[in-house]
C-alpha positions as CSV (number, residue, x, y, z in Angstrom):
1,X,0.0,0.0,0.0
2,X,1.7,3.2,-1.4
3,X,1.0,6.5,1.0
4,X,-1.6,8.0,-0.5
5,X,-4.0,4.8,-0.4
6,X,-2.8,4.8,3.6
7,X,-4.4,8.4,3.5
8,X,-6.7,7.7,1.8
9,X,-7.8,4.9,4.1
10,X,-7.7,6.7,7.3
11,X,-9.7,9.7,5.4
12,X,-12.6,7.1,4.9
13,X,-11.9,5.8,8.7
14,X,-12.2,9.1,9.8
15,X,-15.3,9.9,7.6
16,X,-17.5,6.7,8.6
17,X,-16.9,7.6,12.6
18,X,-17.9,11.0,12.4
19,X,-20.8,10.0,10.3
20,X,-21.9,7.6,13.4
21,X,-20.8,9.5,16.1
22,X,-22.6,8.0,18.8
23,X,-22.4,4.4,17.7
24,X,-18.5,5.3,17.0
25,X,-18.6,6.6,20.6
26,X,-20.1,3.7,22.2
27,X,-17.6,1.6,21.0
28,X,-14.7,2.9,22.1
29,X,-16.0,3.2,25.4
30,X,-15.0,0.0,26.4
31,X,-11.1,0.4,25.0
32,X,-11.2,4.1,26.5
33,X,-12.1,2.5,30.1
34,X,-9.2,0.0,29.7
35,X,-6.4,2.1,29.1
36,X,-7.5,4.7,31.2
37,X,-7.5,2.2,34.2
38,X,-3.9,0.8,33.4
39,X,-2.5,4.0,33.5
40,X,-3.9,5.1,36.2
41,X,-3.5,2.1,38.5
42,X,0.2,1.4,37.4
43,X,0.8,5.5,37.4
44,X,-0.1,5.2,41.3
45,X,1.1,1.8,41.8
46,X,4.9,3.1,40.5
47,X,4.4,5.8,42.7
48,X,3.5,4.2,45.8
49,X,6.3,1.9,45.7
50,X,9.1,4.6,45.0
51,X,7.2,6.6,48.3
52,X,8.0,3.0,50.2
53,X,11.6,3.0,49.1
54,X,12.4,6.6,49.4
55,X,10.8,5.9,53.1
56,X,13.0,3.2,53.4
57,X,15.7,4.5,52.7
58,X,15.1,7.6,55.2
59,X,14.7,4.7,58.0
60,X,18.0,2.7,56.9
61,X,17.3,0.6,54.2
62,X,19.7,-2.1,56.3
63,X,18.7,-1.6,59.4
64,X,17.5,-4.2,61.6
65,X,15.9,-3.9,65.0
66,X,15.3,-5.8,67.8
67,X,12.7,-5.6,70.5
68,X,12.5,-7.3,74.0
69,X,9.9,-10.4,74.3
70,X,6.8,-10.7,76.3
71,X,6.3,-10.7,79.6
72,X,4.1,-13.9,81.0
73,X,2.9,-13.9,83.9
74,X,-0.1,-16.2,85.6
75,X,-0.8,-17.0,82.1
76,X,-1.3,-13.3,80.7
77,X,0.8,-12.0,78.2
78,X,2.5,-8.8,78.0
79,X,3.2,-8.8,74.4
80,X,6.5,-8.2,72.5
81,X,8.4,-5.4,74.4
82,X,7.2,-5.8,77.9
83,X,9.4,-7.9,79.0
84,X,13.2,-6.3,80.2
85,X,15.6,-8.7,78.2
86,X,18.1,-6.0,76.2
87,X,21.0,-4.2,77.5
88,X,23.7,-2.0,76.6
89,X,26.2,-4.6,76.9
90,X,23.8,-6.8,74.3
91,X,24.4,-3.7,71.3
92,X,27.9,-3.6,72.5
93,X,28.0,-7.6,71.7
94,X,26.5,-7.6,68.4
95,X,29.0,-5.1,67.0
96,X,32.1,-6.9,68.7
97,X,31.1,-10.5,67.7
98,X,29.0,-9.9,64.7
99,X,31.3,-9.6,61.4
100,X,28.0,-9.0,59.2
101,X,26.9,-5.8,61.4
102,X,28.4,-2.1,61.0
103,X,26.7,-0.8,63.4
104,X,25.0,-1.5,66.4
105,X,23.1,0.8,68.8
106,X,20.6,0.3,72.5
107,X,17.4,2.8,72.6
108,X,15.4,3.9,75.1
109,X,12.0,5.9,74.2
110,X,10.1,8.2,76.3
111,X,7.8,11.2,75.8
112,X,9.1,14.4,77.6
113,X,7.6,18.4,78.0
114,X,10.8,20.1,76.6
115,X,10.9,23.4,78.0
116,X,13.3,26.4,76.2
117,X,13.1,30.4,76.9
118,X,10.8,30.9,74.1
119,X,8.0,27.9,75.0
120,X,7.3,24.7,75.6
121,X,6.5,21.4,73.2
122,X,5.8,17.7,74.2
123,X,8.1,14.9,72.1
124,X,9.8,12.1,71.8
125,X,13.3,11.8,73.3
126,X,15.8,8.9,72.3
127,X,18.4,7.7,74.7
128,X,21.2,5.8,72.4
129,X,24.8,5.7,71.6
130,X,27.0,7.6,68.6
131,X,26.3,5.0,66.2
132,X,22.5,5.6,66.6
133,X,22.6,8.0,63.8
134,X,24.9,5.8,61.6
135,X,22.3,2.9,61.8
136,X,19.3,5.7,60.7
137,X,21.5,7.3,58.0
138,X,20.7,10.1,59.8
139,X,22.7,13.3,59.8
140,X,23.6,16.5,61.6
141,X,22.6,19.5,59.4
142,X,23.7,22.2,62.0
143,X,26.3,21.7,65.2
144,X,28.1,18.4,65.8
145,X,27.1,14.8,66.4
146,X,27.0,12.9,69.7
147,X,30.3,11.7,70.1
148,X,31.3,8.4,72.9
149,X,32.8,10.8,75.2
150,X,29.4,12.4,75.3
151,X,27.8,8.7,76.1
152,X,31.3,7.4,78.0
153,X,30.5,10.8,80.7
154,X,26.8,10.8,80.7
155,X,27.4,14.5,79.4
156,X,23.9,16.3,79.2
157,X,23.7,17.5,75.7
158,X,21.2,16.6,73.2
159,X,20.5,16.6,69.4
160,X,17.2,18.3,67.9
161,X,15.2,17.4,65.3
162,X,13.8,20.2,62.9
163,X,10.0,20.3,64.0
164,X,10.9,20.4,67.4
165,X,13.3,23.2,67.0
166,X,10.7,25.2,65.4
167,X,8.2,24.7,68.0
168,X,10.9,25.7,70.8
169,X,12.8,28.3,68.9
170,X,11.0,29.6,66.4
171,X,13.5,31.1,63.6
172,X,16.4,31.0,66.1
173,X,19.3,29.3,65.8
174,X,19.3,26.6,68.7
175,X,22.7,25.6,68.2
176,X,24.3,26.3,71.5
177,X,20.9,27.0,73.4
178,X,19.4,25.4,76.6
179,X,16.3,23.3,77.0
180,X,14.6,21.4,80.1
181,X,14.0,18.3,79.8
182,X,11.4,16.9,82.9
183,X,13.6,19.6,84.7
184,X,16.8,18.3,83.6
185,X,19.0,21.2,82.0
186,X,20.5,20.1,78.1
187,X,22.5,21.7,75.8
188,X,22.1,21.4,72.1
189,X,24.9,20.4,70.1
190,X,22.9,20.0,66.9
191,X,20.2,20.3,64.2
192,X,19.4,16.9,62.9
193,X,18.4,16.7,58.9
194,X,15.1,16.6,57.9
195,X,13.5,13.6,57.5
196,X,9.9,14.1,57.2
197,X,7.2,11.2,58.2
198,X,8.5,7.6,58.5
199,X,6.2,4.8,57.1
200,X,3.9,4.7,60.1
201,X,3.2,8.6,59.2
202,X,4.7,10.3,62.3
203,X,6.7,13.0,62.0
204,X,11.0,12.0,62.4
205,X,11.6,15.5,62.8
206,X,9.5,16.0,65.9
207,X,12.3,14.5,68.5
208,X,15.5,14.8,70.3
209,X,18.3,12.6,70.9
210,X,20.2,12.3,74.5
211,X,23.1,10.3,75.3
212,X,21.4,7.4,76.9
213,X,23.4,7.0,80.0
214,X,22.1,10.9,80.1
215,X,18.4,9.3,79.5
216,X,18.9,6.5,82.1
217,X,20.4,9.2,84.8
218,X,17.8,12.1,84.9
219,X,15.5,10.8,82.4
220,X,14.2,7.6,82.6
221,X,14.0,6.4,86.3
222,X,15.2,2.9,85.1
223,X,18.0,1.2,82.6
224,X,15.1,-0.3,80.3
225,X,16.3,-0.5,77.1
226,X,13.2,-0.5,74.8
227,X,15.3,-1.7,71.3
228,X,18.9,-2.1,69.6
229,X,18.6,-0.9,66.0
230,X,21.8,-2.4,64.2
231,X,23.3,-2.0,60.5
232,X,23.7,-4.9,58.1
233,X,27.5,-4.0,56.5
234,X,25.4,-4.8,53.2
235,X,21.7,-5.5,52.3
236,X,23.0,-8.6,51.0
237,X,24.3,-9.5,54.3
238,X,21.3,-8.9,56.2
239,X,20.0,-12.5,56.3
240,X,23.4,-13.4,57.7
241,X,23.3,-10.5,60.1
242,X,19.7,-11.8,61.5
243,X,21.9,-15.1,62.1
244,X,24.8,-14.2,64.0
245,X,22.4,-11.4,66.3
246,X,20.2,-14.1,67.2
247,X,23.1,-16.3,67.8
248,X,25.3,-13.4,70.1
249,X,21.5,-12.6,72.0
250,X,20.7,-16.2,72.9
251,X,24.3,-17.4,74.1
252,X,24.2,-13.7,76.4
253,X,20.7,-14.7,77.9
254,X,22.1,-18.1,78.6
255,X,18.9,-19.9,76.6
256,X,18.5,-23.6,75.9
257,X,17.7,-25.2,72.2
258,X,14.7,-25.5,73.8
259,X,13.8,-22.2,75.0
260,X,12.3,-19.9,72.7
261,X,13.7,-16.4,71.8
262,X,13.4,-14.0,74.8
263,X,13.6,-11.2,72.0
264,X,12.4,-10.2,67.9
265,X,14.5,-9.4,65.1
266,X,12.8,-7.2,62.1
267,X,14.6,-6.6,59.1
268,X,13.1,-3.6,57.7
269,X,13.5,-4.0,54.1
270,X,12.0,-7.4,54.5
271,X,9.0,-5.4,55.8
272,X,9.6,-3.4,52.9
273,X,9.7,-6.2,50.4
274,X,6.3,-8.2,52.2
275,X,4.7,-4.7,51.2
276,X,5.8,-4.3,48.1
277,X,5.0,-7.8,47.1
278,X,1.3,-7.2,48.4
279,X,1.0,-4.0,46.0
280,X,2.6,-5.9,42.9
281,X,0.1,-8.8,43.4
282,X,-3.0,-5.7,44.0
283,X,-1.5,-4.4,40.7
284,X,-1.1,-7.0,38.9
285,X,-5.5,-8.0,39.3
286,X,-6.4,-4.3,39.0
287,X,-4.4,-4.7,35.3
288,X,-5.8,-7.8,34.7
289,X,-9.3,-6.3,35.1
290,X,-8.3,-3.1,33.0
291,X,-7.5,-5.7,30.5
292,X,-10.5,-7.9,30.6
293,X,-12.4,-4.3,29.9
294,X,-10.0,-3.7,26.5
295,X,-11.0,-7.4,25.4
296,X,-14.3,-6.5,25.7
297,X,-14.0,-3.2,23.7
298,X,-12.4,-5.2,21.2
299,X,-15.5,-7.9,21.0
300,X,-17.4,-4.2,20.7
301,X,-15.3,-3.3,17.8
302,X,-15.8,-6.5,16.2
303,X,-19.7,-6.6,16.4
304,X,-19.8,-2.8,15.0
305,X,-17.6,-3.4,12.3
306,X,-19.8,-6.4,11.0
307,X,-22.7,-4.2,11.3
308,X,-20.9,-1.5,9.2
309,X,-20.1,-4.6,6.6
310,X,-23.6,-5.3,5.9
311,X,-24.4,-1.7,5.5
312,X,-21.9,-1.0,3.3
313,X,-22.2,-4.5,1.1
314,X,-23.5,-1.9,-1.8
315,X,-20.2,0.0,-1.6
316,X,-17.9,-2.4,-1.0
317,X,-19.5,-4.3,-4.6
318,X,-18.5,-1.0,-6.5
319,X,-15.5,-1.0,-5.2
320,X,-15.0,-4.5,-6.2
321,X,-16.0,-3.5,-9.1
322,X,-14.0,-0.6,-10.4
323,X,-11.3,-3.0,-9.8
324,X,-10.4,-2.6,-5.8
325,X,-8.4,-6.0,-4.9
326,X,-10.0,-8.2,-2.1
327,X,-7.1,-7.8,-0.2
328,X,-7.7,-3.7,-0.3
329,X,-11.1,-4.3,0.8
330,X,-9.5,-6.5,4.0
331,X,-7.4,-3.8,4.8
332,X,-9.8,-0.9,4.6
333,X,-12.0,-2.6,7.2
334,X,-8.8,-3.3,9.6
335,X,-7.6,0.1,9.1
336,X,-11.1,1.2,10.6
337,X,-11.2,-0.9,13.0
338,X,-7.6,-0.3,14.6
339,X,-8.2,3.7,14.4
340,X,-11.4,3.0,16.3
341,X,-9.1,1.6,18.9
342,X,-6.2,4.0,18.3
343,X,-8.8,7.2,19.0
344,X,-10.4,5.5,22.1
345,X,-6.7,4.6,23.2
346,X,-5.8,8.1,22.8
347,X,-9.1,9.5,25.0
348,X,-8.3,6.5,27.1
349,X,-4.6,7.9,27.9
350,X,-5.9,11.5,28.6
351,X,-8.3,10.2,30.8
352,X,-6.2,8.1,32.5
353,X,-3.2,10.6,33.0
354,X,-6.1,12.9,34.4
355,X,-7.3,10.2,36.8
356,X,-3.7,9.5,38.1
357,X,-3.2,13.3,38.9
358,X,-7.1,13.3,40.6
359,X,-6.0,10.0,42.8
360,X,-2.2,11.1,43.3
361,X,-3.9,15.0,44.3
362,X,-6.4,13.2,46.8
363,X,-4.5,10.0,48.4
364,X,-0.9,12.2,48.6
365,X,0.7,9.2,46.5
366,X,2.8,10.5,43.7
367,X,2.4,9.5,40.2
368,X,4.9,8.0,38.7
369,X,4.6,8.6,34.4
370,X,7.3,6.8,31.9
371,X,7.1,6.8,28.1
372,X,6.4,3.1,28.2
373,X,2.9,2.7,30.4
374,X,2.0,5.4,27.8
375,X,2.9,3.8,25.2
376,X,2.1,0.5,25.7
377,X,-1.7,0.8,26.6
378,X,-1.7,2.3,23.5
379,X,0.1,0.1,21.5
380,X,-2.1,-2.7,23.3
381,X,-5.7,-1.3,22.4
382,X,-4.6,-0.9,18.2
383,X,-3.5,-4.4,18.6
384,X,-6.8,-5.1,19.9
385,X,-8.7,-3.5,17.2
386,X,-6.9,-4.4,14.6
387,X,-7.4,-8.5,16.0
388,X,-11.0,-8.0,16.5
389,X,-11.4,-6.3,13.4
390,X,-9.8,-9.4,11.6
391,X,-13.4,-11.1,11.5
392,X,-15.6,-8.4,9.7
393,X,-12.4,-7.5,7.2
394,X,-12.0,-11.1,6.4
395,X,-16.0,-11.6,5.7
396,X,-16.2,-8.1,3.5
397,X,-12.9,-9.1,1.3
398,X,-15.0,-12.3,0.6
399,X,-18.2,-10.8,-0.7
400,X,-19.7,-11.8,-3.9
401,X,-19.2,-8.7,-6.0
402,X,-22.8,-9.5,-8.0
403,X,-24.8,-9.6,-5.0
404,X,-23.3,-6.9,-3.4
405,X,-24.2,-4.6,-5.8
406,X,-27.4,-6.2,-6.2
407,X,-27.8,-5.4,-2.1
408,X,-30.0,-2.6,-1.2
């Protein structure tokens, strides 16, 4: 087919649609909904899972952490973290013993009224050692991190986080600056980074971190240790890492093959993975729905196109006629059939990049928009058309030129 009988073909495409609008509309309503729906759930689906990595990776994409085990007593159960089964001397273990770990630190968690010259804000302090900010990938935009010497001496200085240091401070500088904590003077060595919300949606920035011999002394009224967050050296040496820290932790606590772990070990980007896996599988039927809906379009497609067949049996007989080959007639009818398709694909990827942005506006999940999920949809419903449109093509190419012309 030279270029001008492609034109020519599209012209005619073009020609019957706008003469049946509505039916023309109708059809592609089907294809339309299809694409529109792949885009828009892969378009948010993208997104969401770069939002769960870039979380991630704000948390310490190889960290690890570790939490006491339950209490039981008289048969009730205190749940994981009530009972008092981690130390200091455990995180100090797991780095010395451990070759798989870089970094390994003990935290204790309360909620304290911070009090500073210019008001007063309620938030989370963290009792830990210098590596705690290591293990979070966490660093020190203003001032200077806590060092050991500041751990070693109990020293009472403290690192702020950025919401917290609005709330006490205002636009001041708080490097350098004093703040009560439960009554407790601290000095503020630092302005930790932003980090905005973690994946459980509460705010990093709202906290300060104390030395937690500090916490333990003037803070805490007890040596609880609530958690040891530790490193992997690698992600691939996470799995190994798990290993020896369950190892090091049940040797320490003197337990028996028998006895069951007096403690948990969570690998975050295991948690990470279990999530993502959910989504891809949510995906993955959402698509195959979309899908289903562009099949049907195409079965749409076909029936209209068999109808256009029989009302245009006169036509295609002159054709025939003034010497148009059957295999020109075949293609005439897929060429309509496919730009059916290709103009509900198109309306079908406005819609859809419309719908991301309305969902991605509305949920807070960013849409995430490549070349390919535009593309392909796209690509996808022509195929579609031009498939379904195989059956009426087929049956008008093999018309009996006589009759047809005799067809009123």
């Amino acid at each position: 087919m030279t270029a001008v009988v492609w034109i020519e073909s599209f012209r005619i495409a073009f020609r019957e649609m706008h003469r049946h609008r509505t039916r023309s509309i109708l059809t592609m309503l089907g294809v339309v909904i299809g694409v529109a729906a792949i885009i828009a759930v892969v378009s948010v689906s993208q997104g969401a899972k770069h939002s769960i990595q870039g979380q991630i990776a704000k948390v310490g994409s190889n960290m690890i952490l570790i939490i006491p085990g339950s209490t039981s007593q008289g048969g009730v159960h205190g749940g994981a973290g009530s009972a008092k089964t981690l130390t200091i001397e455990d995180a100090e273990a797991i780095q010395r013993e451990c070759s798989a770990v870089a970094y390994a630190a003990p935290v204790t968690r309360l909620v304290c009224q911070v009090v500073s010259e210019l008001g007063n804000w309620s938030t989370p302090v963290s009792g830990t050692n210098a590596d705690y900010l290591r293990v979070r990938s966490w660093g020190v935009e203003a001032g200077r991190p806590m060092e050991p010497r500041d751990v070693v001496s109990g020293a009472k200085v403290c690192l702020i986080g950025k919401t917290t240091a609005q709330n006490l401070f205002g636009q001041e500088d708080p490097v350098g600056q004093r703040v009560r904590i439960k009554g407790t003077p601290m000095q503020i060595i630092g302005v930790l980074e932003e980090k905005g919300q973690n994946p459980l949606g509460y705010d990093e920035d709202d906290s300060i971190v104390v030395p937690i011999t500090t916490c333990f002394r003037h803070l805490a009224g007890d040596n609880r240790v609530h958690a040891l967050v530790v490193s992997a050296a690698s992600e691939n040496e996470i799995p190994l890492s798990i290993n020896q820290i369950r190892s090091v932790l049940r040797h320490r606590h003197q337990l028996r093959e028998t006895d069951l772990d007096d403690f948990t070990v969570k690998s975050i980007s295991e948690a990470a993975k279990t999530a993502e896996k959910a989504s891809n599988i949510m995906t993955g039927l959402l698509v195959t729905i979309a899908g289903i809906s562009l099949l049907v379009g195409g079965i749409g497609i076909m029936n209209i196109m068999l109808v256009t067949v029989m009302e245009r049996t006169r036509e295609i007989g002159v054709r025939m006629a003034l010497g148009a080959a059957r295999r020109m007639i075949m293609h005439q009818f897929m060429i309509e059939a496919g730009t059916l398709a290709g103009v509900g694909g198109a309306l079908g990827t406005i819609l859809g990049v419309l719908g991301s942005s309305f969902i991605s506006n509305k949920t807070g999940i960013p849409a995430m928009m490549t070349p390919w999920l535009i593309i392909g949809p796209m690509a996808f419903a022509i195929i579609v058309g031009v498939v379904f449109g195989l059956l009426p093509a087929r049956r008008a190419s093999r018309l009996n030129p006589v009759e047809s012309l005799r067809h009123e």
